[in-house]
Each structure stands twice: as C-alpha cells, then as structure tokens.
C-alpha positions in Angstrom: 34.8 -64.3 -57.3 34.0 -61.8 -54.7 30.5 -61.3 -53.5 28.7 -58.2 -54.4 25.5 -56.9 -52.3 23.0 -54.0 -54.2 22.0 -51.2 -52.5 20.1 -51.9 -49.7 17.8 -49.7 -47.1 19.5 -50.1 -43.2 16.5 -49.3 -41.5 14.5 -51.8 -43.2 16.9 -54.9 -43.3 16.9 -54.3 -39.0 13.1 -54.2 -39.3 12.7 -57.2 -41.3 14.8 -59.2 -38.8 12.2 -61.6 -36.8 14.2 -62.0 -33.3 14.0 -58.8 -30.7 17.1 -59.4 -29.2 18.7 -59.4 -32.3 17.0 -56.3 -34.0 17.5 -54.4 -31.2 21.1 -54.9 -31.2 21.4 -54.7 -35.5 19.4 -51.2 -34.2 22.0 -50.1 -31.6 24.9 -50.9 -34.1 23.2 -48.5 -36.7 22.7 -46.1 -33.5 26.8 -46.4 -32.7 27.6 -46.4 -36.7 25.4 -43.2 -37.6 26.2 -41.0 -34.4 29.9 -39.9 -35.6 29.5 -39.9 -39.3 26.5 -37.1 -38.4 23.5 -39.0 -40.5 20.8 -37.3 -38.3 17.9 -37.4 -41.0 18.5 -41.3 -40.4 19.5 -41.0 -37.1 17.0 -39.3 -35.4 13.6 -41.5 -36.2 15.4 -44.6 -35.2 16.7 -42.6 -31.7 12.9 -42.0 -31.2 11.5 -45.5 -32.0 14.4 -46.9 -29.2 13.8 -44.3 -26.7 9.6 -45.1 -26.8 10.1 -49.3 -27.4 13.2 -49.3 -24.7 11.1 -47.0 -22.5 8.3 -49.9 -22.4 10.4 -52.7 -21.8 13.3 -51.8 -19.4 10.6 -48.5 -17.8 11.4 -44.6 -18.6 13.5 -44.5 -15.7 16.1 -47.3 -16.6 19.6 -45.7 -17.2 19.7 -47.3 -21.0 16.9 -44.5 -21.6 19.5 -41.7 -20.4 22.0 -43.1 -22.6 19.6 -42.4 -26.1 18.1 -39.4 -24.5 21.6 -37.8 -24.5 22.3 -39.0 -27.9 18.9 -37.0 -28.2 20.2 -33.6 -26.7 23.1 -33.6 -29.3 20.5 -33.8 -32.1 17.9 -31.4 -30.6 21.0 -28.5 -30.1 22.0 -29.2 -34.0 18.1 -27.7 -34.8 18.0 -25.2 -32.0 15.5 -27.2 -30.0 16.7 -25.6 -27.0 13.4 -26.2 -24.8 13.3 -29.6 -26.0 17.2 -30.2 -25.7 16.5 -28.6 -22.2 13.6 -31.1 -20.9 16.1 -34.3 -22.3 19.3 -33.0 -20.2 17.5 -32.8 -17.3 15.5 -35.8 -17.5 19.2 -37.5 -17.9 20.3 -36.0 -15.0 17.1 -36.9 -12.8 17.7 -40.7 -14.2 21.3 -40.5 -13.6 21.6 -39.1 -10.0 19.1 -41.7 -8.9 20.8 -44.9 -10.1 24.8 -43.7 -9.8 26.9 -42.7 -7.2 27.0 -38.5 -6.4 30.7 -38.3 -8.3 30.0 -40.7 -11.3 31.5 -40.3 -14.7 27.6 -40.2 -16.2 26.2 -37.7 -13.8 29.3 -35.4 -14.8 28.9 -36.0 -18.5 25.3 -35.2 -18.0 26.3 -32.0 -16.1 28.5 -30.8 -19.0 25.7 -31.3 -21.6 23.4 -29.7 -19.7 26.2 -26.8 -19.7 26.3 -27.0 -23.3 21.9 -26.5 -23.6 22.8 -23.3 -21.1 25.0 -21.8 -23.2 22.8 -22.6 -26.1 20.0 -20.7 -24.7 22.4 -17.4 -24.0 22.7 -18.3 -20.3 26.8 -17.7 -20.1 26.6 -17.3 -16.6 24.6 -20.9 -15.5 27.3 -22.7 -18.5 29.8 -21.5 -16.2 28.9 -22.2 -12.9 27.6 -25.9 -14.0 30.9 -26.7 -15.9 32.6 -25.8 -12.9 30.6 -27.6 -10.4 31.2 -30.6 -12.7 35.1 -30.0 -13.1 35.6 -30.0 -9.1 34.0 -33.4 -9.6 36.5 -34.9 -11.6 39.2 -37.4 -11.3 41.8 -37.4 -13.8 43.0 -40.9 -13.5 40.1 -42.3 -14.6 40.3 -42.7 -17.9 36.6 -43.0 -18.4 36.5 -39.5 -17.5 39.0 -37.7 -20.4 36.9 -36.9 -23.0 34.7 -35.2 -20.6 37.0 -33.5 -18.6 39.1 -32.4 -21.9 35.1 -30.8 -23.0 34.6 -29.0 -19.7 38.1 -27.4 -20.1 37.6 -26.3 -23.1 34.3 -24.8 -22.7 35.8 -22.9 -20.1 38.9 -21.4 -21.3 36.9 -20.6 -24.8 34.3 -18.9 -22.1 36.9 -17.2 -20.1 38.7 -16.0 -23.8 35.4 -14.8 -25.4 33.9 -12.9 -22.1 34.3 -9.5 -22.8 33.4 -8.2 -19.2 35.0 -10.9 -16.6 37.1 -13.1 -19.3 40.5 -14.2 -17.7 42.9 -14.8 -20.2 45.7 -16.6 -18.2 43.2 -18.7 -17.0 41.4 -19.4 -20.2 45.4 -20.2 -21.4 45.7 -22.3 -18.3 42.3 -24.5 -18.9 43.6 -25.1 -23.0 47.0 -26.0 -21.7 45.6 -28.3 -19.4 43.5 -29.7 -22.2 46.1 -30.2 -24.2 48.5 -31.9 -21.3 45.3 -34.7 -20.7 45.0 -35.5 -24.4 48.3 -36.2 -25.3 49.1 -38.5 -22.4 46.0 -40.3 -23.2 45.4 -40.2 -27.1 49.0 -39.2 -28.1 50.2 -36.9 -30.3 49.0 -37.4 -33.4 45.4 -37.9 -32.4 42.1 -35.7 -34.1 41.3 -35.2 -30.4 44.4 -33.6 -29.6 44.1 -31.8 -32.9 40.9 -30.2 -31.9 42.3 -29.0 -28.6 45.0 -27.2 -30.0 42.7 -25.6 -32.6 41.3 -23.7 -29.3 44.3 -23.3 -27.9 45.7 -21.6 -31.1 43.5 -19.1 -31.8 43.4 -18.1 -28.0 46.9 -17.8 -28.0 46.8 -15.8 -30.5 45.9 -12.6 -28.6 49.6 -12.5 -26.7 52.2 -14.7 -29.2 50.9 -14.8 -32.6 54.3 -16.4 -33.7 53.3 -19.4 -30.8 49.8 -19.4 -32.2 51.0 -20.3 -35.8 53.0 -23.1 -34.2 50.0 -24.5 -32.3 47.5 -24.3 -35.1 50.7 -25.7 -37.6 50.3 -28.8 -35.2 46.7 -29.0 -35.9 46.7 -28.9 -39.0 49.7 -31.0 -39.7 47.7 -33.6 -37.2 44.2 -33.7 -39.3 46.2 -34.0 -42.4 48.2 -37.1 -41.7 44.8 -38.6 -40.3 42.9 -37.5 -43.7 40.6 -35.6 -41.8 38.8 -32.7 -44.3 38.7 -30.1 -41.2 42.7 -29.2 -41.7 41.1 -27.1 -44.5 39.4 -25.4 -41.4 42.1 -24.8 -39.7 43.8 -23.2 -42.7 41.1 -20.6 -42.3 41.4 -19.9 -38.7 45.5 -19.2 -39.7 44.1 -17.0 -41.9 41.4 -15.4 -39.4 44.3 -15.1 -37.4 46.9 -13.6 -39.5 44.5 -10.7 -40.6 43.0 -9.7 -37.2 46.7 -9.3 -36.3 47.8 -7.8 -39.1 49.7 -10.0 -40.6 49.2 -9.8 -44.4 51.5 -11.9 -46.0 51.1 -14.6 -43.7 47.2 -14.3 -44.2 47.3 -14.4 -48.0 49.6 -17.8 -47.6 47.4 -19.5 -45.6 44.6 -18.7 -47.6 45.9 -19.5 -50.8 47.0 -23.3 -49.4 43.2 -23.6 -48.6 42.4 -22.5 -52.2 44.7 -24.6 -53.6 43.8 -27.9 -52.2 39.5 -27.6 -52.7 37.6 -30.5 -51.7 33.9 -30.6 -52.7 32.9 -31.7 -49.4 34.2 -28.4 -48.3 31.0 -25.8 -46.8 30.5 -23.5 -49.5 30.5 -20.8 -46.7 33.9 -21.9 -45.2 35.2 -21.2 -49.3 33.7 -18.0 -49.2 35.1 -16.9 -46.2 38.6 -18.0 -47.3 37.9 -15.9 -50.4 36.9 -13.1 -48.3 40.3 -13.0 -46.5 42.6 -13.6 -49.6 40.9 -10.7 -51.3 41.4 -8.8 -48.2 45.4 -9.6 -48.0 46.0 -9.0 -51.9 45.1 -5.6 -51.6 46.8 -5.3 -48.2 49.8 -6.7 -49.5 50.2 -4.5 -53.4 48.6 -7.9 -54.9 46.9 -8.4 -57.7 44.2 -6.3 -57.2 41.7 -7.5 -60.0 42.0 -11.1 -58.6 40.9 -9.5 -55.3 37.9 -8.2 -57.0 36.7 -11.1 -58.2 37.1 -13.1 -54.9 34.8 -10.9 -52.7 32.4 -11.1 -55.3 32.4 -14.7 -55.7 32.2 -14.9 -51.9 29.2 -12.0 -51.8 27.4 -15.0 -54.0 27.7 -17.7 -51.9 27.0 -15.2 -49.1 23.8 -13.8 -50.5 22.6 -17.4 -51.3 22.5 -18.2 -47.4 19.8 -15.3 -47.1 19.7 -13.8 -43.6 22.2 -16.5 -41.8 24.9 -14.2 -44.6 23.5 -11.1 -44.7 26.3 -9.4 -42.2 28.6 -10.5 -44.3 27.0 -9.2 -47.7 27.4 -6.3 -46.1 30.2 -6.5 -45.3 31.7 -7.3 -48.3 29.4 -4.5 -50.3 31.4 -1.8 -47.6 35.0 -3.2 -48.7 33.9 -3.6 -52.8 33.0 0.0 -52.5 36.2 1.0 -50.9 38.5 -1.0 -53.1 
C-alpha cells in the first residue's frame, strides 16, 4: 500500500528541523525549487531570512550573499522596486569584482542584471552601453557562460529593433541570429530556451519577411507545445499581433481562432482578451461574421476595464473600434 503524506506547510517542516546544516540546506532546496515555478509570496520571506542569517555567519561580503542578493533583484524588478533592485545589483557587483577574476562568468551575469534594473528605470542608453561592455567580455566556449551570453544578445537586438531614433535592424537581426546559433548547439533544437529565442527573433523578423517570421515563430510554438509548456498559447498571439500589424487578415483570424480553441484556465485573462481583440478585428477585416465580432471586443472591453488603469488604453481603444463597427 502506497504511502500517503497530508498537506503539509514547507516553510515550517525546514523550520522545525533541529540541525543548521541541514535546515539550511532543506532551505536552499525550497530556494532552488520555488525560483522557476515563480512562488514569490513564498519565496521572498525565506530569500530575506537567508540573506540576514547567511550575512552573519559567512559576513555580508561573502560571495554566497551575492548569489541570494541576485535572486533578490529578480523579485524586486517583478514589483517595480527599481531603487531597491538598484542598491542589490550593485552590491553584487561590488562583492563579485572583489573575490573573482576581472572576466568571470559572475561578474558578467552581474553586469547584465544590472542592465536589466537600467532598462527598468527608462535608462535605454546605460542598458546598452553595460550589455555591451559585458558582451566584449564573453567567451563562448565556456559553457558556463550561454545562458548569459544568449540574455545579453537578446536584450540587444530587442533594443536595437525597438529604438526608434538609432535602432539598427540588421544588427538587431544579427544579435537574434546569433542567439539562436548558441542555443541550439548547446540545448538543441527542441529546447524551451531555444523556443524563447526564436519568439524574439520572429516577431523582429517580421518587419522585412513576414512569410520567414511565421516559420520562426511556427518553430516556437511547435517547440513549447511538444514540451507542454502553456506559453505556445503566447505565441499564438504574437502570430496574430503579427499578422494584423502586417495586414494579413486571414492569417490573423487563424491564428487567433487556434488560441481560442484550445483555452487553458491558467491562461492570463488579459492575454484572452487581447486574442479576442484581434479575432474581432480580422472578422470584420475579412467579410466574417460580424455579430461574433461584436461580441468579442466587448468581452475583451470587460476583462480590460476590470484591470482599471493598467487597461484603460485599451478600453479605449476598443470603445473607438465598437463605435466604428
């Protein structure tokens, strides 16, 4: 007969363990577990209570502190606590130049965070220059370094494609490409890393082959959904987004009506709005059924109007087509 364990609270079973060594290691484990499945409400008291008892056993300098600390960033940039996401970077940094070498795989993961807080706090300009700095610094046969150097390139050809005064297309092209290239030869092809890459590269591509774009976010998609990963959904949408900022009716109102075909509660009721938005859009666009449309931008108004200010663009929006149509 199999066991069976009730419901039990995490955070208290580590407390109620009577060795340190081995509640602070039960605690790191719940650190390591919680980080990628997102849980910050649990996440974040426990990041604090290691960051103050680690800070009086190993000393606030100790590079173990710069490893929670920039757990600590993440979480502080998820509730726009930019000045506090600011004074963590850089107290990683300080930590991290003093105990590694100049060229080390921490002090250029530090670097690109801190890029990250820049471009956070609207500061396009310093994101730019420190991403770059910490590029030149890279070495791409260290595998150590992939995941870091695959971020920087991103966050650069997404910079370069979204600047609307010294943007560089080719070059933001060039940086995806190069992305891409890195991730495949290390995760493979059918990796949720490589998946998010091409989602980049896709709709960037988008703005000189939309035919190419289609195939690049196709192999996204296609990626996510052999992995059962819920963001294919996502990328659905951005076919969509695509399609319809191109033109391209019939394509959009095919994309969008796979998205709305397959629902998934966890989906964000924002992200089902928004798919509603452009279906309603390309039924009209496209001699559809125009009462259907109707109904869609209204239901997405709802969900719209329920996010108060954060939707009120696109209450409007919406109020401006409903009038028209």
């Amino acid at each position: 007969m199999p066991l069976r364990y009730p419901n039990f609270d995490r955070t208290a079973a580590a407390q109620a363990l009577d060795d340190r060594v081995v509640l602070g290691e039960a605690r790191d484990c719940m650190l390591e577990a919680l980080v990628p499945l997102g849980r910050w409400e649990e996440l974040e008291p426990l990041l604090n209570q290691l960051i103050d008892e680690k800070s009086k056993e190993l000393g606030a300098d100790h590079p173990v502190i710069a490893d929670y600390l920039l757990v600590r960033v993440t979480a502080d940039l998820r509730h726009n606590k930019l000045a506090e996401a600011r004074t963590d970077i850089q107290r990683v940094l300080d930590i991290r130049r003093r105990v590694y070498p100049p060229n080390h795989f921490k002090i250029i993961e530090a670097m690109h965070n801190l890029a990250a807080v820049a471009e956070a706090e609207g500061k396009p300009n310093e994101m730019l220059e420190i991403n770059e700095q910490a590029l030149a610094m890279t070495d791409p046969t260290h595998p150590e370094q992939m995941t870091t150097i695959v971020g920087l390139l991103i966050q650069l050809g997404m910079h370069e494609a979204n600047s609307h005064t010294k943007g560089d297309h080719a070059k933001a092209i060039e940086h995806l490409e190069r992305a891409a290239d890195l991730i495949r030869k290390q995760s493979g092809s059918n990796s949720i890393e490589l998946a998010i890459v091409l989602i980049n590269y896709g709709q960037v591509k988008s703005e000189d082959n939309i035919d190419a774009a289609f195939g690049i976010l196709g192999e996204a998609r296609a990626i996510l959904d052999r992995n059962h990963d819920k963001r294919a959904a996502s990328v659905g949408v951005a076919m969509a987004i695509v399609a319809i900022n191109k033109k391209r009716y019939a394509d959009a109102r095919k994309f969008a009506e796979d998205v709305l075909a397959h629902p998934d509660p966890d989906d964000p009721p924002q992200q089902v709005a928004m798919t509603k938005q452009l279906l309603a859009r390309a039924l009209v666009e496209t001699h559809g059924d125009r009462t259907r449309a109707h109904q869609l931008a209204l239901e997405a108004r709802q969900v719209f109007v329920k996010l108060g200010p954060g939707g009120a663009d696109k209450v409007k929006e919406l109020d401006a087509w409903l009038a028209k149509h």
